[in-house]
C-alpha positions in Angstrom: -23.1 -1.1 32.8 -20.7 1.8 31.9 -21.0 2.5 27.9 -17.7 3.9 25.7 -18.3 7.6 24.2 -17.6 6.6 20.7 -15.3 8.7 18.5 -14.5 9.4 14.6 -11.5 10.5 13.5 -12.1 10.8 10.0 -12.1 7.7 8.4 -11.7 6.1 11.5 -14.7 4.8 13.8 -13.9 4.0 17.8 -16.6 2.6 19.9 -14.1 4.1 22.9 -12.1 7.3 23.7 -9.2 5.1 25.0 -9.5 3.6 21.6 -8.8 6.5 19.4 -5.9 7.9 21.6 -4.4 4.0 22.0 -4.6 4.4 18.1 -3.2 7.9 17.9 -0.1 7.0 20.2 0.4 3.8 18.2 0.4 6.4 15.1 3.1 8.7 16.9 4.9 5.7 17.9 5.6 4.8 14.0 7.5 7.8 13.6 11.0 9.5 14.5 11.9 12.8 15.7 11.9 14.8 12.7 9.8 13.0 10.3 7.1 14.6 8.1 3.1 12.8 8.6 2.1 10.8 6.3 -0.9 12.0 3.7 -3.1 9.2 4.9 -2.2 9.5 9.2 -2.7 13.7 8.3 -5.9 13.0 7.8 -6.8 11.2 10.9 -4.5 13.5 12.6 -7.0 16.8 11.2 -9.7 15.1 12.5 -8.3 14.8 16.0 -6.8 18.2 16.2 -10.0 20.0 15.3 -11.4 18.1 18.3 -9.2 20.2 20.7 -10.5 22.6 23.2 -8.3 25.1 21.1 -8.7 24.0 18.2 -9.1 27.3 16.7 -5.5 28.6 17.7 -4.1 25.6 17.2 -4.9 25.6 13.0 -4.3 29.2 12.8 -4.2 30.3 9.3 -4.6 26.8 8.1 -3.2 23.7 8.1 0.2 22.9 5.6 0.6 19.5 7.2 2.0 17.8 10.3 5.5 16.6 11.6 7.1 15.1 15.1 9.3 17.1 17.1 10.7 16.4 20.4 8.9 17.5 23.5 9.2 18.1 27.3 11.1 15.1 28.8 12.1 13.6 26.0 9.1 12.4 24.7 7.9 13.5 21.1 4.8 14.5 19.8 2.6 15.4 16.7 3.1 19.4 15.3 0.7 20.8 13.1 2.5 22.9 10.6 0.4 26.0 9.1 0.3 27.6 6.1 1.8 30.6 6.7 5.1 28.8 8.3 4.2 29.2 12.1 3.7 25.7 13.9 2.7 24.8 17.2 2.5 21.3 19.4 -1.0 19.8 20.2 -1.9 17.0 22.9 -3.2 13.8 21.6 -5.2 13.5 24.8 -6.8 17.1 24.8 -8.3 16.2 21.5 -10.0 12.9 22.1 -10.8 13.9 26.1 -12.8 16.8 26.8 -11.4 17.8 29.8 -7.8 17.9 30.3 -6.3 19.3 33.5 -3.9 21.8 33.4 -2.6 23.3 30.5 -4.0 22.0 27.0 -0.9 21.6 24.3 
């Protein structure tokens, strides 16, 4: 029998992968194009990005907070907005999957 990988996302306890990213899509899914993160979703949201296989370049000098922005297609998705003004897009699924194929956001 095939066991889930659980995951923590801060406060947040998953007994699955497919969990966690259900629940962080649900969380981008309560928001519009242009909206600021709430405090209590930022810190979920910390907790995934610093699961990312670049997590390092993606925080940068730190992190201010996060927003939503429009992204290819259409679709939106979360931004992580550093301290020093510079921001950059991240991939819900590159931080809860370890391998992503292709490019990570």
């Amino acid at each position: 029998m095939r066991r889930g990988h659980p995951v923590d996302l801060g406060p947040l306890s998953f007994s699955k992968k497919g969990d966690a990213a259900k629940h962080l899509r649900e969380m981008l899914g309560r928001y519009d194009v242009g909206d600021g993160v709430s405090s209590d979703d930022a810190v979920v949201l910390e907790a995934a990005l610093r699961r990312h296989p670049e997590a390092s370049a993606k925080i940068g000098v730190g992190i201010k907070n996060f927003s939503v922005r429009g992204a290819d297609f259409g679709t939106k998705c979360f931004w992580v907005n550093r301290t020093d003004g510079s921001t950059e897009d991240f991939s819900i699924n590159a931080c809860i999957y370890e391998k992503v194929r292709g490019r990570s956001r």
